[in-house]
C-alpha positions in Angstrom: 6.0 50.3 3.1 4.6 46.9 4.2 2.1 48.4 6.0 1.1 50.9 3.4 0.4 47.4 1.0 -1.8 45.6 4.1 -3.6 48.7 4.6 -4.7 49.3 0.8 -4.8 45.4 0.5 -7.8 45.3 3.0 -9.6 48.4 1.5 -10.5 45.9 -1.3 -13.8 44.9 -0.8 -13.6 41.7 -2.3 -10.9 40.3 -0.6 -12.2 40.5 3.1 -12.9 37.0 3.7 -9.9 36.1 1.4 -7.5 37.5 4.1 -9.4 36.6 6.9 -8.5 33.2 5.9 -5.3 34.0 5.7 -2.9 33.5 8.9 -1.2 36.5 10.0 2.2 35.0 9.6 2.1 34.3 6.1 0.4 37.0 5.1 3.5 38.9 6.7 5.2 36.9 5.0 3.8 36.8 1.4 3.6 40.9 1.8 7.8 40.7 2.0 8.1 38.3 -1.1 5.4 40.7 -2.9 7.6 43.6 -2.4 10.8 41.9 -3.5 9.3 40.5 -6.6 7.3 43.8 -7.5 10.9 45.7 -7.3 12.3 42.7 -9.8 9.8 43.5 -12.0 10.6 47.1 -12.6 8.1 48.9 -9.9 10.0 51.6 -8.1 9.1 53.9 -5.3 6.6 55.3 -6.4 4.7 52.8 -7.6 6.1 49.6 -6.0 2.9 49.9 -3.4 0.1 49.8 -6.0 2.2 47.0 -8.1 2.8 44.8 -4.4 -1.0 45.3 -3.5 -1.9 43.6 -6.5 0.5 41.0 -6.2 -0.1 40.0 -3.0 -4.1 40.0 -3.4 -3.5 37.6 -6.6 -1.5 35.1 -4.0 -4.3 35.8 -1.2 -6.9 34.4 -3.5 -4.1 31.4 -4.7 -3.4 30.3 -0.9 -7.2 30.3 0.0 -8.5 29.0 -3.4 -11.1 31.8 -3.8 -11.3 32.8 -7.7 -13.9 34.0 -9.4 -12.0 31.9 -12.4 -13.4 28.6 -11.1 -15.7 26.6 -14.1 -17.6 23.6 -13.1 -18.9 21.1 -15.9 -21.3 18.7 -14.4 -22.7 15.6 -15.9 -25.4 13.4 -14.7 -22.6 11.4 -12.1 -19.5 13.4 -12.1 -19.0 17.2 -11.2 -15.6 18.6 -12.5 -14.3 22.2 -11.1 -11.0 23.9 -13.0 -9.5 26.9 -13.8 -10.4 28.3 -16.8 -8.3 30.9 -17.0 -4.7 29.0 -16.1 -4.9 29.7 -12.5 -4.5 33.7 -13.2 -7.3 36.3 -11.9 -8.2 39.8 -11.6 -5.3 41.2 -9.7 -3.0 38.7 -11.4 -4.0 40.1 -14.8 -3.6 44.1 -13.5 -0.1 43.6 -11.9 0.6 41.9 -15.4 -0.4 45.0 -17.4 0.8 47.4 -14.9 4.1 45.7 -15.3 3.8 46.4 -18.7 3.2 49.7 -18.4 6.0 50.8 -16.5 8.3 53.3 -18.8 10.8 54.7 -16.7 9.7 55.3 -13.1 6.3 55.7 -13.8 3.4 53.6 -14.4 1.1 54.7 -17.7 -2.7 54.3 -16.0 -5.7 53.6 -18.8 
């Protein structure tokens, strides 16, 4: 199962140079904790790939800092950069509302 999530991991074409950055060994790693969490969460079998996928591209784009989420305010001497959106992202905010999808064993897609 962990290879089926690295395989459809990398067919996201944003994330390329988001796991490139990432060492092999913790990307192992995080793929493990992605399924365990995804399986707390109510994903089953049949849907525990697509709900890990996402989880572990949202932690991808955490370890390496690379968000599309980051503001930057600058004045004339001071540059700030934050999250505007809490630290959450794309694939943070589709695992969320697949989770809340899931109704019995299946996942309801929009």
């Amino acid at each position: 199962m962990k290879e089926q999530i690295l395989k459809r991991l990398k067919l996201l074409p944003n994330l390329k140079a988001t796991i490139d950055g990432v060492d092999a060994d913790l990307l192992d790693s995080l793929a493990d904790d992605a399924i365990v969490q995804a399986q707390t969460d109510g994903f089953s079998d049949s849907s525990l790939v697509l709900g890990a996928t996402y989880l572990l591209a949202h932690w991808c784009t955490a370890v390496c800092s690379e968000s599309s989420n980051v503001a930057e305010q600058t004045a004339s001497v001071l540059t700030v950069k934050y999250f505007d959106r809490a630290g959450s992202d794309d694939y943070l905010a589709e695992y969320k509302r697949l989770k809340a999808s899931l109704t019995g064993n299946y996942i309801a897609f929009l």
